[in-house]
Biopython code that builds the backbone (N, CA, C, O; Angstrom):
import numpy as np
from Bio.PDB.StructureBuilder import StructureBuilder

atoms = [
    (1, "UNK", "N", (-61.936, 55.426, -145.212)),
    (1, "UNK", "CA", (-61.829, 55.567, -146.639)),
    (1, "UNK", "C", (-63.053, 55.009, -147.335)),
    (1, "UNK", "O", (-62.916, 54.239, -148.286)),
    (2, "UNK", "N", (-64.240, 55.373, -146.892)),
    (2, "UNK", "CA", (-65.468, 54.384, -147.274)),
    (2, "UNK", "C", (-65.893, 55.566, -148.419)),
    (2, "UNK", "O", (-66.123, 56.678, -147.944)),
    (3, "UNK", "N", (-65.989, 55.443, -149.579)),
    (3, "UNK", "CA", (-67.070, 56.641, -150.380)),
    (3, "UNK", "C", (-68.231, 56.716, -149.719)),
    (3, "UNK", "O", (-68.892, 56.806, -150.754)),
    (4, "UNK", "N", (-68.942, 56.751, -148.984)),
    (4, "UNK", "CA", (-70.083, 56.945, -149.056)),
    (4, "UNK", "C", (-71.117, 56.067, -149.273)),
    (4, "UNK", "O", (-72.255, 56.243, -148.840)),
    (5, "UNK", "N", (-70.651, 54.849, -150.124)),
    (5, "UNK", "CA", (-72.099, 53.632, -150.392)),
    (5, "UNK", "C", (-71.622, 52.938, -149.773)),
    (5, "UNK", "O", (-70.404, 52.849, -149.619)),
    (6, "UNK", "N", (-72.587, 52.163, -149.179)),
    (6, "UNK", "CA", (-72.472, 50.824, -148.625)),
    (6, "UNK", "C", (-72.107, 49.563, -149.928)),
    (6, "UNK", "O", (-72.293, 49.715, -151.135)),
    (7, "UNK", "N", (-71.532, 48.305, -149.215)),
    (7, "UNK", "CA", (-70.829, 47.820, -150.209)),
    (7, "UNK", "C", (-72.455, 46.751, -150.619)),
    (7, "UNK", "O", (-73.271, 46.254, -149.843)),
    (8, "UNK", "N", (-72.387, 46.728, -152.283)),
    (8, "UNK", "CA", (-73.612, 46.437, -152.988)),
    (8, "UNK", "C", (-74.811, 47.203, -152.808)),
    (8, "UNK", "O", (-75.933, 46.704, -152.706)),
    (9, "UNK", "N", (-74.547, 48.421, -152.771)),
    (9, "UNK", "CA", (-75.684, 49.016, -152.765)),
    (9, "UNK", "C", (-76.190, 49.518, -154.040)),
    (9, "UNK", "O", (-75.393, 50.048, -154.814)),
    (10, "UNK", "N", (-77.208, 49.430, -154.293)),
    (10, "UNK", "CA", (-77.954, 49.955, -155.926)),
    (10, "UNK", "C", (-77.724, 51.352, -156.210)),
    (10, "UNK", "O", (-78.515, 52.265, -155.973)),
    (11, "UNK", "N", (-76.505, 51.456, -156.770)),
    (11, "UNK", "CA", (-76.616, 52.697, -157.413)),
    (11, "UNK", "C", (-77.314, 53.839, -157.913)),
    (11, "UNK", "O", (-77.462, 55.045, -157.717)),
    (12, "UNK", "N", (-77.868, 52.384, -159.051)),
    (12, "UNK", "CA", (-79.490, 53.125, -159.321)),
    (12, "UNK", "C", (-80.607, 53.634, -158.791)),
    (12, "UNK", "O", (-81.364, 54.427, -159.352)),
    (13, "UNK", "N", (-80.749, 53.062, -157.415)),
    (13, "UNK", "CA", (-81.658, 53.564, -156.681)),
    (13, "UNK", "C", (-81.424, 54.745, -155.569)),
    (13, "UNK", "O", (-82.294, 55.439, -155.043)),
    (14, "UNK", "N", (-79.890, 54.784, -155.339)),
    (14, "UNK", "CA", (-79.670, 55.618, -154.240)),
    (14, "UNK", "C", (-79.577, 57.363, -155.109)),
    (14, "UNK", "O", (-79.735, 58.479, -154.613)),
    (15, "UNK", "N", (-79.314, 57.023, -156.297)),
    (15, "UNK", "CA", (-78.425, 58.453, -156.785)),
    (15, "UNK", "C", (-79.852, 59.178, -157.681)),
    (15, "UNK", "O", (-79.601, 59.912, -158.637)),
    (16, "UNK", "N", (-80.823, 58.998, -157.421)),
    (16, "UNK", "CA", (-81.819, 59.498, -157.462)),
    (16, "UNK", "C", (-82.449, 61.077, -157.327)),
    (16, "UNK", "O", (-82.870, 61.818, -158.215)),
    (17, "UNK", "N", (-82.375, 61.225, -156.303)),
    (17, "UNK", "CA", (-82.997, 62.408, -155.463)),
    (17, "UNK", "C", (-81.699, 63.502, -155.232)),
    (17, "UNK", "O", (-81.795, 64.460, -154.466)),
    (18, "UNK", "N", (-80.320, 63.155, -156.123)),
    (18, "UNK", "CA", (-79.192, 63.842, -155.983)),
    (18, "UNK", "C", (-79.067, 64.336, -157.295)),
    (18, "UNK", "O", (-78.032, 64.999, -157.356)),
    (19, "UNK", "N", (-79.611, 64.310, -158.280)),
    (19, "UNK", "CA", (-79.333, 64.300, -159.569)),
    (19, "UNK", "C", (-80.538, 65.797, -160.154)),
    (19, "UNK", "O", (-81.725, 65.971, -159.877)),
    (20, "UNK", "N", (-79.983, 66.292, -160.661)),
    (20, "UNK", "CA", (-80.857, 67.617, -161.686)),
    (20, "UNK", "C", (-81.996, 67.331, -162.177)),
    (20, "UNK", "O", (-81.943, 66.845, -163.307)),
    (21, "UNK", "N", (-83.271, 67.493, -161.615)),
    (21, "UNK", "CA", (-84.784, 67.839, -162.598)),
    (21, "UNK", "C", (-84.806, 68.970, -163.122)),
    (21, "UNK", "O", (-85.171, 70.055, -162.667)),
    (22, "UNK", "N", (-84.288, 68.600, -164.372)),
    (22, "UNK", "CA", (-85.378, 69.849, -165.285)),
    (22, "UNK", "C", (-86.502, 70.341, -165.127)),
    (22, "UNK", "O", (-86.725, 71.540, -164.958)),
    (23, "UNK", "N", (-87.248, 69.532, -165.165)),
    (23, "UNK", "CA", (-89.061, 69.562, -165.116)),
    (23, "UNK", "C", (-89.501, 69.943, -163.806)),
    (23, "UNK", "O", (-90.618, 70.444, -163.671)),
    (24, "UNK", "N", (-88.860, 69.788, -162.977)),
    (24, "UNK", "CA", (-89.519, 69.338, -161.181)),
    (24, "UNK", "C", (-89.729, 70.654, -160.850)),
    (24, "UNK", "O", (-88.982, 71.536, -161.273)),
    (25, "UNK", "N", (-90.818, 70.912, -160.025)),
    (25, "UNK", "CA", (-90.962, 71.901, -158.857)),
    (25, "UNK", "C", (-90.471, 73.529, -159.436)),
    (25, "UNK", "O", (-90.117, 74.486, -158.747)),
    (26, "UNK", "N", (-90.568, 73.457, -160.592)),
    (26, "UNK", "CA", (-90.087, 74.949, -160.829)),
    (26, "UNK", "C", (-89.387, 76.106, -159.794)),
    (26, "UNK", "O", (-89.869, 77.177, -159.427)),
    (27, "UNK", "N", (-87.902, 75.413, -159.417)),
    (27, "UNK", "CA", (-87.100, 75.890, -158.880)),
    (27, "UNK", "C", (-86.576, 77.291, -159.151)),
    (27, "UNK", "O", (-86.322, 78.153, -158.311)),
    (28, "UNK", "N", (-86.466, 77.363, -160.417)),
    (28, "UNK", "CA", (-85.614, 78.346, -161.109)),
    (28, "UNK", "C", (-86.634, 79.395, -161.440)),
    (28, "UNK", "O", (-87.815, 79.230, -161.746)),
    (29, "UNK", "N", (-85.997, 80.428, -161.327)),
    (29, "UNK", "CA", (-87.151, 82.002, -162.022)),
    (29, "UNK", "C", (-87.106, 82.193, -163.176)),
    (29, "UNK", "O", (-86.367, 81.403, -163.764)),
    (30, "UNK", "N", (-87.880, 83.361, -164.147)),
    (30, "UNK", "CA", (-87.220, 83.108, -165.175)),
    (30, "UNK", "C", (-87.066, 84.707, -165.358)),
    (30, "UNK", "O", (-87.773, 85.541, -164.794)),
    (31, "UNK", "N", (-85.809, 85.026, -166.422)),
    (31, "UNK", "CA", (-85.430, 86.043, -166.678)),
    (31, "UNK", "C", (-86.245, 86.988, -166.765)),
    (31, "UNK", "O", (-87.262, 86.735, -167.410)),
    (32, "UNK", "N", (-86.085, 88.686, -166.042)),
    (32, "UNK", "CA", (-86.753, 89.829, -166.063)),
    (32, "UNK", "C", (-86.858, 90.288, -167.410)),
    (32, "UNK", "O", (-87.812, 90.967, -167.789)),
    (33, "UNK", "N", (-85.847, 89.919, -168.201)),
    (33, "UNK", "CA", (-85.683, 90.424, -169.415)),
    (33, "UNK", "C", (-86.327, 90.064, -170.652)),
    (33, "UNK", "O", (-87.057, 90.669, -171.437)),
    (34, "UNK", "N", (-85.743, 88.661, -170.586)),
    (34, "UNK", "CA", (-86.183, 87.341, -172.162)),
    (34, "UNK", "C", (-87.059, 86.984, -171.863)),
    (34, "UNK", "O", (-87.835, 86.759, -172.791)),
    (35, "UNK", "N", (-87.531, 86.704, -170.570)),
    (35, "UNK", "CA", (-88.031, 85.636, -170.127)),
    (35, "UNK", "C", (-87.737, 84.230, -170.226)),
    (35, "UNK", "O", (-88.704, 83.475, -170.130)),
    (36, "UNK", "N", (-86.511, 83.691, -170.410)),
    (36, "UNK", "CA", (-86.250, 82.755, -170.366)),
    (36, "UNK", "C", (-85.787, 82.056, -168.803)),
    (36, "UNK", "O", (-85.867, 82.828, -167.847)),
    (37, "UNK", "N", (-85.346, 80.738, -168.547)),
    (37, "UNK", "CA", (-84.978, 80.171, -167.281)),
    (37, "UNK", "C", (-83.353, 80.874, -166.949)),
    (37, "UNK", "O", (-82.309, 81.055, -167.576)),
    (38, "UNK", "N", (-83.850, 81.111, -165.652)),
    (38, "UNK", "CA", (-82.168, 81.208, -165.040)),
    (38, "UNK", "C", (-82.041, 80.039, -164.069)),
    (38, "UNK", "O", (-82.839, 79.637, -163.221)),
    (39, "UNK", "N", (-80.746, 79.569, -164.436)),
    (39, "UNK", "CA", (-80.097, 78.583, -163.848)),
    (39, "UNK", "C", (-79.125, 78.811, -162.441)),
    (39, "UNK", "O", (-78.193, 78.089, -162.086)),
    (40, "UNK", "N", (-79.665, 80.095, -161.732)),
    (40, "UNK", "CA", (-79.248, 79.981, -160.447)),
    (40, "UNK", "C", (-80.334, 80.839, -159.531)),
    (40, "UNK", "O", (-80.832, 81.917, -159.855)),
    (41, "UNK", "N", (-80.638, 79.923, -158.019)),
    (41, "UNK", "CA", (-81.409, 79.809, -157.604)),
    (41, "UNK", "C", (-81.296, 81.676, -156.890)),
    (41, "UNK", "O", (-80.260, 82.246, -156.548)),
    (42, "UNK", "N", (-82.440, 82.127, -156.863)),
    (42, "UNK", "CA", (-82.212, 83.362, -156.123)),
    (42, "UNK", "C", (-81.850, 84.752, -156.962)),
    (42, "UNK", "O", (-81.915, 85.915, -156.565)),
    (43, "UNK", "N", (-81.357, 84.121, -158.538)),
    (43, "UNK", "CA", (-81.154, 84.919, -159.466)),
    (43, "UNK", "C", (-82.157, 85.837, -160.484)),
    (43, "UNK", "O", (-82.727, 84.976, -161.155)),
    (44, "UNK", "N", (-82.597, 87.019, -160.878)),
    (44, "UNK", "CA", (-83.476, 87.556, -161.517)),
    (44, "UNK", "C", (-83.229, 87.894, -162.917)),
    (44, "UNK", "O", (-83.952, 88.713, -163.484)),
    (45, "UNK", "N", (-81.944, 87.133, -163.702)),
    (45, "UNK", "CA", (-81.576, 87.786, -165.132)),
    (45, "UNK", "C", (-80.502, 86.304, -165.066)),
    (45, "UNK", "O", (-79.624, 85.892, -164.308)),
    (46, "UNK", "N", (-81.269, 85.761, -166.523)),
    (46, "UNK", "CA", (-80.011, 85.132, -167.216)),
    (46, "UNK", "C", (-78.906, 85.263, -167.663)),
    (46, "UNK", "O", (-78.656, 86.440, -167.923)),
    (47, "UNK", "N", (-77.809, 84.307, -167.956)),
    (47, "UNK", "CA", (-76.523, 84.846, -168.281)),
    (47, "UNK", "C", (-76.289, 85.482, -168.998)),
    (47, "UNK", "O", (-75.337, 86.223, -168.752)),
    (48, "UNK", "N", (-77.032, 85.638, -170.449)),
    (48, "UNK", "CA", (-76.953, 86.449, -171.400)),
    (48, "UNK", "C", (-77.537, 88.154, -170.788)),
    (48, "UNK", "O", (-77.150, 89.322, -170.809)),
    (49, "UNK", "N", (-78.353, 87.577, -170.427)),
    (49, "UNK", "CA", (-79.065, 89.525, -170.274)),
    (49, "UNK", "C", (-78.099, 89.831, -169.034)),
    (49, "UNK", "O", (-77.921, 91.028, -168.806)),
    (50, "UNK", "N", (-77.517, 89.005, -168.286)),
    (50, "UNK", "CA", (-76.575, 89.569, -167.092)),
    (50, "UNK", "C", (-75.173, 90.363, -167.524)),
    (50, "UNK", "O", (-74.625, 91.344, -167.022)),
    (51, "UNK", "N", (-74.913, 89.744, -168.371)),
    (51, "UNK", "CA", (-73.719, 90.146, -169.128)),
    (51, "UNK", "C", (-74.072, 91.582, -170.051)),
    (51, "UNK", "O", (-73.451, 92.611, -170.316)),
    (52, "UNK", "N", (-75.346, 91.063, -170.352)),
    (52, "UNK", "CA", (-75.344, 92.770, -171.533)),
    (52, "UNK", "C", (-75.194, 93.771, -170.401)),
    (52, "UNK", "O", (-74.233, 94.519, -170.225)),
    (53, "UNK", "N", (-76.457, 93.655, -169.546)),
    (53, "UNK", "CA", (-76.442, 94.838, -168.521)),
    (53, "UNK", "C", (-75.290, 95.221, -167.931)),
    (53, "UNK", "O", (-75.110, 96.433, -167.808)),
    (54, "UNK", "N", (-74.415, 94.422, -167.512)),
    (54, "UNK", "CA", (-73.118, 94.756, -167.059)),
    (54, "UNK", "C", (-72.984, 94.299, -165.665)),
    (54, "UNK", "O", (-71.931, 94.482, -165.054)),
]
sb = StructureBuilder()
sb.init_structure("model")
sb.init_model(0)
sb.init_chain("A")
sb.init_seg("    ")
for serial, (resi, resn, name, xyz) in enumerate(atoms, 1):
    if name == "N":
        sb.init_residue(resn, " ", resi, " ")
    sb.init_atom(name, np.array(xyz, "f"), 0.0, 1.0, " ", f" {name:<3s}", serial, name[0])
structure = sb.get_structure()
């Protein structure tokens, strides 16, 4: 029944490299359409232009 941290371990320091960059490494593509960011990896159309197109 252990979560996962060791007991006193820095929170702050471990939960780091698990957490969302915006900025980092330009993961994300950006829309064929708007050109804006899509927020899933592998994806070519944001939610909005995904939805118009159908």
């Amino acid at each position: 029944e252990s979560g996962g941290r060791k007991l006193n371990e820095n929170k702050a320091l471990t939960s780091k490299k698990a957490r969302f960059d915006p900025y980092g490494k330009n993961r994300f593509a950006i829309c064929r359409i708007c050109k804006s960011s899509v927020h899933q990896p592998g994806s070519h159309y944001c939610q909005g232009c995904a939805y118009k197109k159908g």
